[in-house]
C-alpha positions in Angstrom: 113.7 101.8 119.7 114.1 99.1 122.4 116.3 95.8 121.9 115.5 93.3 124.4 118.4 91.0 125.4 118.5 87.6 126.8 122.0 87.0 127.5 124.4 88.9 129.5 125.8 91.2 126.6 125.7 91.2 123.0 128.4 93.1 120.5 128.1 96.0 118.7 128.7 94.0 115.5 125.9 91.2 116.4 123.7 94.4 117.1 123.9 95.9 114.1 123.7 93.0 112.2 120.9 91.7 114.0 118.7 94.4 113.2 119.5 95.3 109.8 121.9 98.2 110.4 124.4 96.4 108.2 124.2 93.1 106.0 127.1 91.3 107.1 129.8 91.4 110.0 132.7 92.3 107.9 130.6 95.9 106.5 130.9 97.2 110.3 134.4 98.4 110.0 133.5 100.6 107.3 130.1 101.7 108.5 132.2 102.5 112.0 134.6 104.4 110.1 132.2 106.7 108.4 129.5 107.7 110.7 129.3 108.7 114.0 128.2 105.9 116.9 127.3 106.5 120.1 127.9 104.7 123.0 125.5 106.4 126.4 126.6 109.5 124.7 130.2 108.9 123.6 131.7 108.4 120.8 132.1 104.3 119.7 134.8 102.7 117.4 135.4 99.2 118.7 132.9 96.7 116.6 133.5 94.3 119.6 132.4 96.5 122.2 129.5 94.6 125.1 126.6 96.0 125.2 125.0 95.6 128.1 121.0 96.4 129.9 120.2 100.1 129.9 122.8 101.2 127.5 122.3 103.1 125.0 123.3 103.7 121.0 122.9 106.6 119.0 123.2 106.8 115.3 122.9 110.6 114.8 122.8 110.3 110.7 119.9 107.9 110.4 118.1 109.5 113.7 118.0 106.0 115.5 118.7 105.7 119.3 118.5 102.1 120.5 118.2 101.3 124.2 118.9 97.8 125.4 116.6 96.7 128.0 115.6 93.7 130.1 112.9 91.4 128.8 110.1 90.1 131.0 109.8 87.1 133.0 107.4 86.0 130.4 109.8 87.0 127.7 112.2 85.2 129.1 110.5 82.0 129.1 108.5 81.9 125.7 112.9 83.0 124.3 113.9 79.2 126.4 110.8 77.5 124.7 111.7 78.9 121.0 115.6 78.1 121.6 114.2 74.5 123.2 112.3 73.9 119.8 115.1 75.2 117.8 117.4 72.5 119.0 114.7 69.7 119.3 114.1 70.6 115.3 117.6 70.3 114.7 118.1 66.8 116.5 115.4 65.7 114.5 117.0 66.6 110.8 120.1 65.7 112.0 118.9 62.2 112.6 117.1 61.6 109.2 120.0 63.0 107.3 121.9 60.3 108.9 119.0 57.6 108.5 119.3 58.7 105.0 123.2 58.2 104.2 122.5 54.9 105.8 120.4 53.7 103.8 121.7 55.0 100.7 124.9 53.2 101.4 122.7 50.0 101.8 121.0 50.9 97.9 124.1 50.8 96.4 125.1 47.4 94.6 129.1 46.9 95.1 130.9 46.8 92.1 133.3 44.3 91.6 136.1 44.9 89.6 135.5 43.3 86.5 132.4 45.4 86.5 134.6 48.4 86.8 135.8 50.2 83.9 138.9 52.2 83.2 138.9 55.7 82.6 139.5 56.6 78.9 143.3 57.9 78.1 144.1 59.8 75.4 147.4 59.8 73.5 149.9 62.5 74.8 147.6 63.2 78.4 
């Protein structure tokens, strides 16, 4: 299996969890700890650990080798386009969810405080 990567490095943790080796960052320490990892051939117990282009893990147990490589120029571009969107998405519900507590704040009539009313005591609270 190839995992293309866009930034310089990416963990060992992010990996797994990325793709569904494991379902959550804190499971890595016990996955670690009971099979075997390997990093270009050696053995791997550091969940921090960069991975980096052409390296290349080995899960012996569930027969899965996984070899980071470069993505294309192309790749590379259509990756900026999605993050680009991403973040112009983002801005955008950002900006309504504040529109919208705006205007809610406007909706609300002010009480004054004859129209406010005193919570009920009870004897012996």
């Amino acid at each position: 299996m190839e995992y293309k990567l866009f930034d310089d490095y990416i963990t060992l943790q992010a990996l797994f969890k990325e793709l569904s080796i494991i379902h959550s960052g804190g499971a890595i320490k016990g996955f670690l700890a009971n099979n075997t990892v390997l990093f270009n051939g050696e053995d791997e117990k550091r969940r921090g650990k960069k991975l980096r282009h052409g390296d290349i893990i080995t899960i012996p147990s569930q027969e899965l080798q996984i070899t980071i490589v470069a993505p294309t120029q192309v790749e590379i571009e259509e990756h900026r386009q999605q993050i680009a969107e991403k973040a112009r998405v983002a801005a955008i519900v950002k900006k309504m969810n504040q529109d919208n507590k705006k205007n809610q704040k406007r909706q609300q009539p002010k009480e004054s405080n004859k129209t406010k009313r005193k919570p009920v005591r009870f004897p012996g609270t």
